[in-house]
ChimeraX commands (.cxc) that place a marker at each C-alpha (Angstrom):
marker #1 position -10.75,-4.88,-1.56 radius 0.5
marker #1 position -7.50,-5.81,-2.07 radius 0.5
marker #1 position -5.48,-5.22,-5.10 radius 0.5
marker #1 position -2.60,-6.86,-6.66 radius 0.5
marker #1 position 0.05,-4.03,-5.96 radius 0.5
marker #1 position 2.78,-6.39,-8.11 radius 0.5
marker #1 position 0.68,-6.41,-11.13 radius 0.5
marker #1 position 2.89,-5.43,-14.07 radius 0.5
marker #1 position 0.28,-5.35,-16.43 radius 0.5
marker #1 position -1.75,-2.16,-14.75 radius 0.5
marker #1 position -0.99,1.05,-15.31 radius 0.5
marker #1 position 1.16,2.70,-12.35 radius 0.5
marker #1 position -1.27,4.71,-10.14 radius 0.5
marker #1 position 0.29,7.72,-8.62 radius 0.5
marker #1 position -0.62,10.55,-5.83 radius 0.5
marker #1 position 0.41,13.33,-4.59 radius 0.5
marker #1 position 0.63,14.32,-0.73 radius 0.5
marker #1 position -0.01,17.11,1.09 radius 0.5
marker #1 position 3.13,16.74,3.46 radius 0.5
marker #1 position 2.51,19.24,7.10 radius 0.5
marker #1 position 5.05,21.12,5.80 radius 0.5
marker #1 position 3.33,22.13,2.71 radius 0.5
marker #1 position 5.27,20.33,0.79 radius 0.5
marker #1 position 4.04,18.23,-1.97 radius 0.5
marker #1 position 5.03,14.58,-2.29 radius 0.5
marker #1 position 4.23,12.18,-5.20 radius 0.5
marker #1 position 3.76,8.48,-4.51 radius 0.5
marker #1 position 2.97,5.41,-6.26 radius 0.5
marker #1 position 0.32,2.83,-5.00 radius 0.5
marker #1 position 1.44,-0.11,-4.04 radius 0.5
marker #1 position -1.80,-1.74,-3.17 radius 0.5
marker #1 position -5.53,-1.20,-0.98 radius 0.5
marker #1 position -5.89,-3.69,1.50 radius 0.5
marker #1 position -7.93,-4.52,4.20 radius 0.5
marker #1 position -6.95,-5.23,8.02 radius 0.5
marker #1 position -9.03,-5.34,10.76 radius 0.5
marker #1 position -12.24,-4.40,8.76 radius 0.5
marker #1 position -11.41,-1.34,7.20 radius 0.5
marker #1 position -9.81,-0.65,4.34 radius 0.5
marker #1 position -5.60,1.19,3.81 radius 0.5
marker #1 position -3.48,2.55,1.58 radius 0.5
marker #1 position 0.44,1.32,0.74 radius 0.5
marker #1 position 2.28,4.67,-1.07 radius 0.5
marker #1 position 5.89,4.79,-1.83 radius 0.5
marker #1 position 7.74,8.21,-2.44 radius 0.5
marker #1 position 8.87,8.48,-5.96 radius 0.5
marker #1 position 11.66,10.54,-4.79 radius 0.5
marker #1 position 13.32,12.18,-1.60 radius 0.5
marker #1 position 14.98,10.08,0.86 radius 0.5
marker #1 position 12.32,8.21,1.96 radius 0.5
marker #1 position 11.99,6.65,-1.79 radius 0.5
marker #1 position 15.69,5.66,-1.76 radius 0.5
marker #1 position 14.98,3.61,1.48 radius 0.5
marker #1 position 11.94,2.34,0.09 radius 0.5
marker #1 position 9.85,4.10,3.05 radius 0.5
marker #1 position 6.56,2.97,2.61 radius 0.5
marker #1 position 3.28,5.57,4.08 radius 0.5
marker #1 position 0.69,3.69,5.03 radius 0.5
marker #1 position -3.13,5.68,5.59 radius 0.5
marker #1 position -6.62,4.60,5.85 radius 0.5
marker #1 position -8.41,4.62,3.14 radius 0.5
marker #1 position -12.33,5.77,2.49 radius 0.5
marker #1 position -14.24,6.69,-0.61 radius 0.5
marker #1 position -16.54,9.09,-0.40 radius 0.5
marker #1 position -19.17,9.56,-3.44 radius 0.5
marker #1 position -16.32,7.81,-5.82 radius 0.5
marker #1 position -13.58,10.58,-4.40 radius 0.5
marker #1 position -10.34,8.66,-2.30 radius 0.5
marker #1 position -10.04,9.93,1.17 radius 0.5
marker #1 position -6.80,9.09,2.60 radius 0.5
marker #1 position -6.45,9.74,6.84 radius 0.5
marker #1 position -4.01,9.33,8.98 radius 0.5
marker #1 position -3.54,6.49,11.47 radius 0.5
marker #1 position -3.17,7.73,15.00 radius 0.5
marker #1 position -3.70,4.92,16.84 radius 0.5
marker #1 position -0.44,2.56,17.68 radius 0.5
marker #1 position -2.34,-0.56,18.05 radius 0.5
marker #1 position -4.18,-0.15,14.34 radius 0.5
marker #1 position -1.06,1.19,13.11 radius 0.5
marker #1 position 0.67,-2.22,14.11 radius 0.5
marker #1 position -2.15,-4.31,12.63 radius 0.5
marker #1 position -2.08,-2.72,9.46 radius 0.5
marker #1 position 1.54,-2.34,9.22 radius 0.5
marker #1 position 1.52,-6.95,9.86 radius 0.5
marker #1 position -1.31,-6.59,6.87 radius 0.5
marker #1 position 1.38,-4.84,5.00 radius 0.5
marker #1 position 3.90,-7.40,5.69 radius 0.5
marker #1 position 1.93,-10.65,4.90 radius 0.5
marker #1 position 0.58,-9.28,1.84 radius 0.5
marker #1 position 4.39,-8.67,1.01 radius 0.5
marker #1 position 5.63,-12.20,2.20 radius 0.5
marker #1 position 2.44,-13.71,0.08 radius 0.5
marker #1 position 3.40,-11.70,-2.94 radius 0.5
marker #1 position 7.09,-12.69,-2.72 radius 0.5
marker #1 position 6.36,-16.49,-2.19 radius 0.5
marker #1 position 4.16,-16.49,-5.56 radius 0.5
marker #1 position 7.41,-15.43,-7.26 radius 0.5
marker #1 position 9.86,-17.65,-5.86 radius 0.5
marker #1 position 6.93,-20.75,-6.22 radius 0.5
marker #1 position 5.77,-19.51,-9.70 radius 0.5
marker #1 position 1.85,-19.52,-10.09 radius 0.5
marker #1 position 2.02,-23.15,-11.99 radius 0.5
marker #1 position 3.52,-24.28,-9.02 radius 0.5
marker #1 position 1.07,-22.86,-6.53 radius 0.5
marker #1 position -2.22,-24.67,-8.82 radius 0.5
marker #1 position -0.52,-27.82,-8.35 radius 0.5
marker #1 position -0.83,-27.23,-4.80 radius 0.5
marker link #1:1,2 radius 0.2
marker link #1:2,3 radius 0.2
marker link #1:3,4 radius 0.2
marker link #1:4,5 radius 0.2
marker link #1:5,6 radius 0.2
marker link #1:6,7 radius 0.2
marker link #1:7,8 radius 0.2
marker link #1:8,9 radius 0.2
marker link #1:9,10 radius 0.2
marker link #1:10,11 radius 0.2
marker link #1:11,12 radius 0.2
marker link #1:12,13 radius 0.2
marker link #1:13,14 radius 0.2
marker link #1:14,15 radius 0.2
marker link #1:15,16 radius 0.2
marker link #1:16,17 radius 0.2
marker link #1:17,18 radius 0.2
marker link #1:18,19 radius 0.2
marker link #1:19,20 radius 0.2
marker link #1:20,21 radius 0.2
marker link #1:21,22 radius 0.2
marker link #1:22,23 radius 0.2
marker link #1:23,24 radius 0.2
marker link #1:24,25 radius 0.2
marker link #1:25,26 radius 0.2
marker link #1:26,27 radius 0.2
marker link #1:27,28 radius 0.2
marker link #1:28,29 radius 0.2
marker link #1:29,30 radius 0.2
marker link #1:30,31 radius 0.2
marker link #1:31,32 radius 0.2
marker link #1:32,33 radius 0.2
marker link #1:33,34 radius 0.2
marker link #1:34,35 radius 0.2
marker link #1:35,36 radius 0.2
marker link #1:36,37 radius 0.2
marker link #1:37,38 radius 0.2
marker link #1:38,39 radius 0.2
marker link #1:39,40 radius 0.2
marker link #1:40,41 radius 0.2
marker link #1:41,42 radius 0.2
marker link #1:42,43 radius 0.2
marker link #1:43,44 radius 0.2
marker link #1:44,45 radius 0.2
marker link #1:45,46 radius 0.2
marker link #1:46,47 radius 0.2
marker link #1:47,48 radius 0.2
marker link #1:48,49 radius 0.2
marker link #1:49,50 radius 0.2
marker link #1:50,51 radius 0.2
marker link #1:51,52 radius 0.2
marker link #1:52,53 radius 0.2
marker link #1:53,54 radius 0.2
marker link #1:54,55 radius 0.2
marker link #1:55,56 radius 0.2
marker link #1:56,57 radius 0.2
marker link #1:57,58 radius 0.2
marker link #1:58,59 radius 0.2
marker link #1:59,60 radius 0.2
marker link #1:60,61 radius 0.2
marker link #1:61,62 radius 0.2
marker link #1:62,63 radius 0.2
marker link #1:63,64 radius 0.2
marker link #1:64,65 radius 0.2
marker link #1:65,66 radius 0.2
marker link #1:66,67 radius 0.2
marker link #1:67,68 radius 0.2
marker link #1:68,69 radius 0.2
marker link #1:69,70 radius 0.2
marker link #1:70,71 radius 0.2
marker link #1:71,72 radius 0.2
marker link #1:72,73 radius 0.2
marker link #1:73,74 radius 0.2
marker link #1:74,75 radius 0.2
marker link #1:75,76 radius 0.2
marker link #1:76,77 radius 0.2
marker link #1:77,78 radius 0.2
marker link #1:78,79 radius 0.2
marker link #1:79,80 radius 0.2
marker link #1:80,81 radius 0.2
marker link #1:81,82 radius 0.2
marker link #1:82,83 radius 0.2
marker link #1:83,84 radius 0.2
marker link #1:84,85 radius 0.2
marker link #1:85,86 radius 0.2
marker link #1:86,87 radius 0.2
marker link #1:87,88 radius 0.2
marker link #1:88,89 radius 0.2
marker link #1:89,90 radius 0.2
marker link #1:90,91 radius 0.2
marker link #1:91,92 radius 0.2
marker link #1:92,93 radius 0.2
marker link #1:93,94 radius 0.2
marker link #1:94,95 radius 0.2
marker link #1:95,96 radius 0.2
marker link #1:96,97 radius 0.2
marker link #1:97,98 radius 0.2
marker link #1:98,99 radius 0.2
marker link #1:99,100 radius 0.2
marker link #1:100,101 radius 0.2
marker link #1:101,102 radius 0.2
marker link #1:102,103 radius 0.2
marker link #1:103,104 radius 0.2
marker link #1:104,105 radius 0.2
marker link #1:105,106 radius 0.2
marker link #1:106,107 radius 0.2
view
């Protein structure tokens, strides 16, 4: 289920989180992915400190009759294999730039 989180062409999605401070926090998704056989989440703050560092939150993700369900990841292990998920999906996406998708059909 994973979605093209570089895709200029689609509308910006946005949520907002529930931080345990009470806090609200609004985030763009980057991108659902899977890893390991269950699908995550990719958010980046749209502002705070975390969005000038480019922090990105990363949560499972469910859907439950249609609704999101986002949950966090309390396991080290997963955490690491989604957070390599993360990373390839970023390496992938920044290869197809540099390359240039005429490039990669030629392949």
């Amino acid at each position: 289920m994973a979605q093209d989180f570089m895709d200029e062409e689609r509308e910006e999605m946005t949520v907002t989180l529930t931080l345990d401070d009470g806090t609200d926090l609004e985030c763009v998704v980057l991108t659902i992915f899977e890893a390991g056989g269950r699908d995550y989440i990719a958010l980046l703050p749209t502002e705070g400190e975390d969005a000038d560092t480019g922090e990105v939150y990363l949560y499972r993700y469910d859907e439950t009759d249609g609704e999101p369900e986002l949950s966090n990841i309390e396991d080290d292990d997963e955490y690491e294999i989604v957070a390599d998920a993360f990373d390839e999906l970023l390496d992938e996406q920044e290869f197809e730039e540099l390359v240039g998708e005429d490039e990669l059909d030629d392949m």
